[in-house]
N, C-alpha and C positions, 0 to 999 in steps of 0.2 A: 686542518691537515697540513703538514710541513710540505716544504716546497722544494723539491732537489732537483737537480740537473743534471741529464745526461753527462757533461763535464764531471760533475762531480762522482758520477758512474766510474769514469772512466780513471780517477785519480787513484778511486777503491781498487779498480782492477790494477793499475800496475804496479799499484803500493804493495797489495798479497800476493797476485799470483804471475807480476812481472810482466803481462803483455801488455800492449802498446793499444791494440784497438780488439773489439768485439769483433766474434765470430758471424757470419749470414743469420740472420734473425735474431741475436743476442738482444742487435739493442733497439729493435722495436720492442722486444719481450720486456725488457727492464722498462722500455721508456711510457710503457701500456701501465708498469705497475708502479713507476714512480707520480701517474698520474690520479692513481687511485683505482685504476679500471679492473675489473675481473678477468682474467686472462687465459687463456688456453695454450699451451704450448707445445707443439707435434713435430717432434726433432725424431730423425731415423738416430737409431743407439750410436755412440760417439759424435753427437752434433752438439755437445756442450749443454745440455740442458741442466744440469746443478747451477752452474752461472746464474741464471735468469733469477735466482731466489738467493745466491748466496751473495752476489755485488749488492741487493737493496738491503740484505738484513745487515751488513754494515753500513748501510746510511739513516736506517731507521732508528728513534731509540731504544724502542722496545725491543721485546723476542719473536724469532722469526721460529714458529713451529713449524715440524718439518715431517709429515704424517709419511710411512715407509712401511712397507710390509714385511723385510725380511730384515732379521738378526744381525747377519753379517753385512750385509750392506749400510746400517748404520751405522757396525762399528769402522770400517772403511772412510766413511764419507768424515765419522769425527776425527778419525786418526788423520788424512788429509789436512783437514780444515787447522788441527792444535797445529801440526805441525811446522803452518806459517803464521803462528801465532792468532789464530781466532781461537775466542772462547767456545767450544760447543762442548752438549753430551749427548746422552745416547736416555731414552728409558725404556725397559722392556722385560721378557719373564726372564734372563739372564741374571736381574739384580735381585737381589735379598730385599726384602720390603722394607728396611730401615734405611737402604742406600737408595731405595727411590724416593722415600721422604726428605732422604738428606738433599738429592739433586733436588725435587723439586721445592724444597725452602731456599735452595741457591738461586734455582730459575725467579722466583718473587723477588726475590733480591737483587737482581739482576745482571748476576755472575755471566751469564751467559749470552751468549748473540742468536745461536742456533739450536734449538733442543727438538731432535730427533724422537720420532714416540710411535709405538705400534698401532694401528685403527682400536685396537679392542682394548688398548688402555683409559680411552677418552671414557668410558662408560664405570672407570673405579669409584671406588668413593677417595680415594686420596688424592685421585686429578680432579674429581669434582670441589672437591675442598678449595684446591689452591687456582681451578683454573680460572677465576675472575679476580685476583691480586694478582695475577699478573701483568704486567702491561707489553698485551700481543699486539704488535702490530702486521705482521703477514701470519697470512695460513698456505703452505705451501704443500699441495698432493700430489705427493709422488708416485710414480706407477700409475699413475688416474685409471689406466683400463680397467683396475681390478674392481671398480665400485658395478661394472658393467658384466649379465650372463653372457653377454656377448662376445667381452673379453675373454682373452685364454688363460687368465689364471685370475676369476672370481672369487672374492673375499667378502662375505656378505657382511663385515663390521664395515664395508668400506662404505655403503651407502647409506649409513649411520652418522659420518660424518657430521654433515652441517644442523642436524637433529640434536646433536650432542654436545654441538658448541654453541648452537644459539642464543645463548647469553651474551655472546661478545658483540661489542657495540659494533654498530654501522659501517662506520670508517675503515673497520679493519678489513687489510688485504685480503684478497683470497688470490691465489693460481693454480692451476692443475698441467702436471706435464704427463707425458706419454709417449713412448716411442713406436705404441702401435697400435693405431685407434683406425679401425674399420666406420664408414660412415656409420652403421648403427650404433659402437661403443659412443660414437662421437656427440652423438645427440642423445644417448641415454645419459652420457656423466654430465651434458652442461645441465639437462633436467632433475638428475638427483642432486647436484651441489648448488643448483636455483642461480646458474650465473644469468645474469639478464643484461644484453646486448654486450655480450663479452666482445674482449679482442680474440682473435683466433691466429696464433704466428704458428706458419706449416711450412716448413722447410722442402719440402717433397721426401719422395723414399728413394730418391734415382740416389744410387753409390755410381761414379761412373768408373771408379779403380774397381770394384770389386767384379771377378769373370766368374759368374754363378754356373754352376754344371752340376751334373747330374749323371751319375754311371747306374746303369742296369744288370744287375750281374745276379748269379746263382752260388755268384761263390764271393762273399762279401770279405770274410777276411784276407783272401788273395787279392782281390782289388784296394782294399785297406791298405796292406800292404804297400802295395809299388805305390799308391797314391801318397802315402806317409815320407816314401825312399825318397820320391823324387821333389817333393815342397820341402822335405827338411832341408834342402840346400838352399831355400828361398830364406830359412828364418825358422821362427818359434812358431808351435801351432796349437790347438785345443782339436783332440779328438771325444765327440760326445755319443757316451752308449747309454742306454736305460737300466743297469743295472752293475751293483756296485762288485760283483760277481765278474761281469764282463771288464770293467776299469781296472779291477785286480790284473786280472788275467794280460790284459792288451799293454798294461805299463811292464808287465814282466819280458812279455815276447818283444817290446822296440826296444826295451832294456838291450837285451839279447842280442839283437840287431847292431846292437852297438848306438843309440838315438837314446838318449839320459831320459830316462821317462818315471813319472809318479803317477798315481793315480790320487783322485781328489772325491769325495763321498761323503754322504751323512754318517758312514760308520768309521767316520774317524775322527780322534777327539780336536775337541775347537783349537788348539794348540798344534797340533798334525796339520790340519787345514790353514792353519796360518800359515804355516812355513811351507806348506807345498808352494802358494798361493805366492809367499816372499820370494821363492826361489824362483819359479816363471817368470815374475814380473821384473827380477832383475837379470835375467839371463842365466842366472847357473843354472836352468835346468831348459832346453828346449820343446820339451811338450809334456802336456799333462791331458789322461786319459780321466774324462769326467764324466756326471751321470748333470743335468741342466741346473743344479744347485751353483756351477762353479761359473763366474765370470760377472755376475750382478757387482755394477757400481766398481772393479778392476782398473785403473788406470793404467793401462799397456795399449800405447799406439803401434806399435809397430808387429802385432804379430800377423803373421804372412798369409796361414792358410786357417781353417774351421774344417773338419771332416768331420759328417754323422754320420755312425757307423748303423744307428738306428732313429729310423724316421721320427722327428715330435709326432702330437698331435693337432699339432695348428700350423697355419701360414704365420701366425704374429708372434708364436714361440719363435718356430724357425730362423724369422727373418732378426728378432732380437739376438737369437746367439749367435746366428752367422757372422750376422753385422757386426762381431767383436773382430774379425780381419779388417786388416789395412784402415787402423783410423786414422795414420798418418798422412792419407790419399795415397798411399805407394800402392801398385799392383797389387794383389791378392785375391785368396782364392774360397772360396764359401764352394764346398763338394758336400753333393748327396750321394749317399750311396745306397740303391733302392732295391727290392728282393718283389718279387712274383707276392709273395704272402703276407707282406709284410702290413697290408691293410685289415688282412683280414685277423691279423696277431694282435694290431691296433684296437680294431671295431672289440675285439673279447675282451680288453681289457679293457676299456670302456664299459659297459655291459655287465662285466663283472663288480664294477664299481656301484652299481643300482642293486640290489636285491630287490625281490619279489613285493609286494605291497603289506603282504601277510607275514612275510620273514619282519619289517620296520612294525609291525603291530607287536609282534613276539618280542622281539628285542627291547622295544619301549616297554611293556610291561615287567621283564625278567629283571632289566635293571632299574625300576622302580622297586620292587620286590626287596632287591640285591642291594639297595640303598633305604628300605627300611620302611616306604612314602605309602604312606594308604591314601585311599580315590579324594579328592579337592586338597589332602595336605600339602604343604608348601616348603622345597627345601630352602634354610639359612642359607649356606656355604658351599663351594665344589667338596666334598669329599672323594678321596681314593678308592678307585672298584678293581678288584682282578678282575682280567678279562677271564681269567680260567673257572674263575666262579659262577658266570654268566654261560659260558660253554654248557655248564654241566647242568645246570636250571634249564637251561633251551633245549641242550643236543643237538643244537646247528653248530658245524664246524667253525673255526676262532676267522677265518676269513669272511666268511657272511655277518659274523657276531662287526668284526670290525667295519667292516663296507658302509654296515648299515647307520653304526655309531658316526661315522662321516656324511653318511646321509641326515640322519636325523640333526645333528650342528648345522649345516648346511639350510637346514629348513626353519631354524630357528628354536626347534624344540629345543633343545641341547646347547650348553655349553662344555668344550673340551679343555683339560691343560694338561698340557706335559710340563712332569719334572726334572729338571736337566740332573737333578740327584735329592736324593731324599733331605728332609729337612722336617724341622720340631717348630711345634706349634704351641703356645704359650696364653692365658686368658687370667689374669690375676681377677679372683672373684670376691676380694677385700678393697677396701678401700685404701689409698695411699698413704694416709696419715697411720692407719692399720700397721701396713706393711713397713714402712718405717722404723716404725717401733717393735717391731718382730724384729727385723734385722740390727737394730740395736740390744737387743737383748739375748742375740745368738750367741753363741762364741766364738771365738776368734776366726776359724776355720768357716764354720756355715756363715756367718758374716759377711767375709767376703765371696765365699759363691755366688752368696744372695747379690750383692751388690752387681758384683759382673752381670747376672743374669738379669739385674732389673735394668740393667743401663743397656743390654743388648733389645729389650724388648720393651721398655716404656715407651711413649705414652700409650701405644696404642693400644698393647695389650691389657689396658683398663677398661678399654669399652671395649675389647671381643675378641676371640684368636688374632694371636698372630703370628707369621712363621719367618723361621730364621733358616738359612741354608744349614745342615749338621753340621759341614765341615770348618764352617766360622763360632759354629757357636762350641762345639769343640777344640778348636782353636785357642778363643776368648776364653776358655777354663780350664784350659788344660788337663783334660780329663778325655777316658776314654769313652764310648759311646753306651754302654753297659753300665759305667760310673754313672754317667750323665741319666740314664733311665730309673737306676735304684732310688738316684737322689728327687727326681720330679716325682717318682709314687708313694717318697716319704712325706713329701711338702704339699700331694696331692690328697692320699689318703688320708693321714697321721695329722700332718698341721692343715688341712685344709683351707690352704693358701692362694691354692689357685687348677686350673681344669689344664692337660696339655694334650698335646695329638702327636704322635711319630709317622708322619708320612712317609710311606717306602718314595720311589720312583715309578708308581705306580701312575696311571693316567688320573687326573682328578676329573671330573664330572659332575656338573650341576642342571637338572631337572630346571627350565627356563620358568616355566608357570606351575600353578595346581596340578597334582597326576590327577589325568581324567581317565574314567571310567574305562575307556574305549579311543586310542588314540583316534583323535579327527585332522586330518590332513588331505590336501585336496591332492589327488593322484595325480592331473594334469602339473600341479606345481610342481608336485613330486618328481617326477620325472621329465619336465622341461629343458632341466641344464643339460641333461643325458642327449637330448636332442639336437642341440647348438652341439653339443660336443662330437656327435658323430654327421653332423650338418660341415664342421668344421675338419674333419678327418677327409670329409669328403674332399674340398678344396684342397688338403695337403698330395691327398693322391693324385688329385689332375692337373699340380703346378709336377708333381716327377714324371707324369706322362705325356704332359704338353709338347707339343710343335711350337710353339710360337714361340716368341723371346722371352726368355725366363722372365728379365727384368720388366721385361712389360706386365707379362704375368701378376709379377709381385706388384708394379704398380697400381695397375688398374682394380686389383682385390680390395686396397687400402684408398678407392675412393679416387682416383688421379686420374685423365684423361688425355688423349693427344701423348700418348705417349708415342716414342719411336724406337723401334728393337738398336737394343744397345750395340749390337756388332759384337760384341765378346765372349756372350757366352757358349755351352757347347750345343744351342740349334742354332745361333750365327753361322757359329765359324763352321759348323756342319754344313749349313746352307751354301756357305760360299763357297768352302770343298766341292760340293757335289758339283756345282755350278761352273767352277774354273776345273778340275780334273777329273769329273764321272758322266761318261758319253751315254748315251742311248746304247750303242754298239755294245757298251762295259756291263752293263746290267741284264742286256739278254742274252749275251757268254754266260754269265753269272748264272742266270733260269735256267741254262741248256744243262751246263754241269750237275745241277742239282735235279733235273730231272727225275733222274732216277731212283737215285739212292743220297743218303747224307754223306757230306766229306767233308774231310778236316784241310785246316788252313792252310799244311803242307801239300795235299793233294789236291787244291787249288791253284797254288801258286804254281804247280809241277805240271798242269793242265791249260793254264789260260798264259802263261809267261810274264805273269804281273808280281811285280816289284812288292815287299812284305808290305811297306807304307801305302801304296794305292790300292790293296786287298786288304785293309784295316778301315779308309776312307768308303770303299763301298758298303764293307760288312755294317758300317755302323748307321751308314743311310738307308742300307735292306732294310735295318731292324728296325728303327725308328719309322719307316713307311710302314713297318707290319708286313713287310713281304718274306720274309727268313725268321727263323725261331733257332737258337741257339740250344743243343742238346748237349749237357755237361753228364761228362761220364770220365774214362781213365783218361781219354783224347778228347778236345772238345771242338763237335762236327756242325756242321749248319742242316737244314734242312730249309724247303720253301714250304710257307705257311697253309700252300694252296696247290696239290700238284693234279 
């Protein structure tokens, strides 16, 4: 094994990315992995964790793989990296199958430094081909929670991993990062990726810039509001709702407001999401109203404030997108904004996401049916299923049809693909020397069709389908999509040259093993992650109801001890309020008034002679002791919890 040096860490860093020294744990992390050691790396979001893998895979010679779960976060991380002149790619279901062959005969070759690649690629057969001529030297896992139920956004390809590379010799690297490993995650991922006496760099989860709070309210988009009025003056911010409906809506109303506002979503095309994405990060737009797809792997230090206008379902969602304020360490502000109902909105979607036991037995059989499979047969390929086809075989509505198809992938039964647009599938069922010679004896015109068409899909579609995105291969022949059909069912039919498939954008679906008789699945599994997930709903509701210091809160959830209440956030400075300006005397005026009847904040202040700001201080320590309950109606009146 080569022999590098911290020094020479540090030559890599300022040569690419210009700074002078590593960040707080940077260079234990690199200097764990320049020794060869297995590594763990637990940086809260914006503590530099790309570093820790991107300085050694320029000192290495080999390729530094770079395992990532989302789309857009690869294409980010390579658009960075080219940008200061490093070679990297990206592989994933975005590319046409001849462009992932092409990267990866680049990656053996050794075109590249860093090659980015989904969990659920490592299991093809075209990365199995090429993944032993390569010469890997790091494996870097990014996201590492997700190999863990425990985690908040579980990928079962994830703990697949090191199953699926173990051909690769000894010496080679391995690291795992993570910005939010609860001690459970912590000890399941070093178990499933078999680190043995790793190093473990933990940065802590204290932000000491960031003043976490939390508003209670019944009337959520009027607190939005002002809350949005008054940090826009601080800077740019990320407001995040659950739905792409609601991000419409809220970019139009701060629009409105006069606040340049976009909304950012899965329903808008990857080209839309780029440029929202360009325009935040370079300031022409100050806030984008998003659903939690937007901010993954974003390079923007300086934005100000985070408002959720709707609760995640975890502490380790939460504290990942808040934690996109103030990476710069300047003040900011991470606001929740929390509803009476809003758990119990949570807990049904959750719940809804498990169907029945008996509904996962229907659905598995309807779409074995529907895909053709009788009892031990074994499917080839994913082929394309309408979900509407499935509806009408079952009569369960398309939302249980779907739930369940996410449950049963989830379980292993199933595999899923979505196609980002329809695409032609190609199997030449002659031999080459065959084909050849057909194509020379065409005329002039099928000739060359023929040729395009073999050079878009050889070699591979000699040994079995293969598919081409339509709009390339359309492209490549210049023909329309109708042209392009008549001509494959004459070459298909008539010269029986070769077998093809038109895949809509339909979901594709592959049947993992033999259909069996009678789906067998063990219910306690089945419904396990269900559990963690409303185990985990739990803790997000008692960090918005909590008394004690947010950030202690958040720390002590993520495994850290000896913490000390940060002083900043809103039950600090609540605490201190109350302590430095609300008397004993202020609080049983406050009882006497409400006695009787409920009263509004001006018949308050017109009763007791208290200043608007000192009847703002007490109402908000009533409510939080649970002594006053808040009655929103045309005036909004207080009452005592207890009279």
């Amino acid at each position: 094994m080569s022999s590098y040096t911290l020094s020479d860490a540090k030559e890599v860093l300022k040569k690419y990315w210009g700074y002078e020294s590593f960040r707080n744990g940077q260079e234990k992390a690199i200097s764990s992995i320049l020794k060869g050691r297995q590594t763990l790396v637990l940086f809260p979001t914006g503590g530099g964790k790309s570093l820790c893998y991107q300085v050694p895979a320029m000192l290495f010679d080999g390729i530094t793989i770079v395992i990532s779960p989302l789309v857009a976060l690869m294409q980010d991380q390579v658009d960075q990296l080219q940008n200061i002149g490093i070679r990297a790619t990206f592989i994933n279901s975005t590319l046409p199958p001849h462009e992932v062959e092409q990267r990866l005969v680049n990656a053996r070759n050794g075109m590249y430094r860093l090659v980015y690649i989904a969990p659920e690629r490592l299991s093809t057969e075209l990365w199995k081909a090429d993944q032993d001529r390569m010469n890997i030297s790091l494996i870097a896992v990014d996201e590492a929670h997700c190999i863990s139920e425990w985690g908040h956004d579980f990928r079962p390809a994830y703990r697949k991993i090191r199953d699926e590379l173990a051909s690769l010799p000894d010496e080679t690297r391995w690291i795992a990062l993570t910005a939010t490993a609860t001690p459970e995650v912590k000890k399941d991922l070093l178990e499933v990726l078999q680190f043995k006496d790793p190093v473990i760099v933990m940065n802590g989860f204290r932000r000491e810039n960031l003043h976490w709070w939390v508003t209670h309210t019944e009337r959520k988009k009027q607190v939005l509001s002002n809350t949005v009025h008054k940090a826009s003056k601080l800077g740019s911010g990320i407001v995040y709702s659950s739905t792409r409906k609601d991000c419409n809506n809220l970019a139009e109303y701060f629009s409105g407001k006069g606040i340049s506002t976009k909304a950012y979503h899965a329903g808008l095309s990857p080209e839309q999401r780029k440029m929202v994405q360009k325009e935040w990060v370079t300031g022409k737009i100050p806030l984008v109203t998003a659903t939690n797809a937007f901010g993954m792997g974003i390079d923007k230090s300086d934005c100000r404030y985070v408002v959720h206008h709707t609760m995640p379902f975890s502490l380790e969602a939460y504290y990942q997108e808040a934690g996109r304020a103030g990476r710069d360490g300047e003040i900011s502000y991470p606001v929740l904004i929390f509803k009476g109902s809003d758990e119990a909105y949570l807990k049904s979607r959750i719940l809804k996401n498990y169907p029945e036991y008996e509904v996962l037995i229907q659905v598995y059989d309807v779409l074995c049916d529907e895909l053709g499979l009788a009892a031990g047969s074994q499917q080839e390929e994913p082929e394309p299923v309408n979900l509407d086809h499935l509806v009408k075989r079952s009569g369960l509505p398309m939302g249980k049809i779907q739930n369940a198809i996410h449950l049963l992938q989830r379980l292993d039964v199933i595999q899923t693909y979505e196609l980002k647009e329809s695409r032609v599938g190609i199997h030449f069922i002659v031999g080459q020397d065959y084909l050849m010679g057909f194509i020379d004896r065409a005329d002039d015109a099928k000739s060359e069709f023929m040729d395009t068409l073999v050079r878009q899909f050889a070699p591979m579609s000699f040994r079995g389908m293969n598919y081409v995105n339509e709009s390339v291969i359309l492209e490549k022949l210049g023909v329309t999509a109708n042209q392009l059909k008549k001509a494959l069912r004459v070459l298909s039919e008539n010269d029986q040259i070769l077998r093809f498939v038109w895949q809509s954008s339909d979901m594709l679906i592959q049947v993992t093993d033999s259909r069996m008789k009678k789906l067998q699945i063990n219910p306690t599994e089945a419904y396990s992650y269900r559990d963690i997930l409303l185990k985990k709903l739990g803790y997000m509701v008692r960090y918005a109801r909590t008394r004690v210091c947010r950030e202690v809160f958040l720390r002590r959830y993520f495994g850290e001890d000896k913490c000390e209440p940060c002083g900043n956030c809103d039950n600090c400075t609540a605490k201190t309020a109350d302590k430095n300006s609300i008397s004993e005397k202020d609080i049983r005026l406050f009882k006497e008034l409400l006695r009787e009847k409920d009263k509004s904040a001006k018949d308050l202040i017109a009763l007791s002679g208290w200043k608007k700001d000192k009847l703002k201080l007490i109402i908000h320590y009533l409510q939080r002791e649970n002594i006053i309950q808040i009655i929103e109606g045309k005036e909004t009146t207080y009452r005592l919890s207890m009279r």
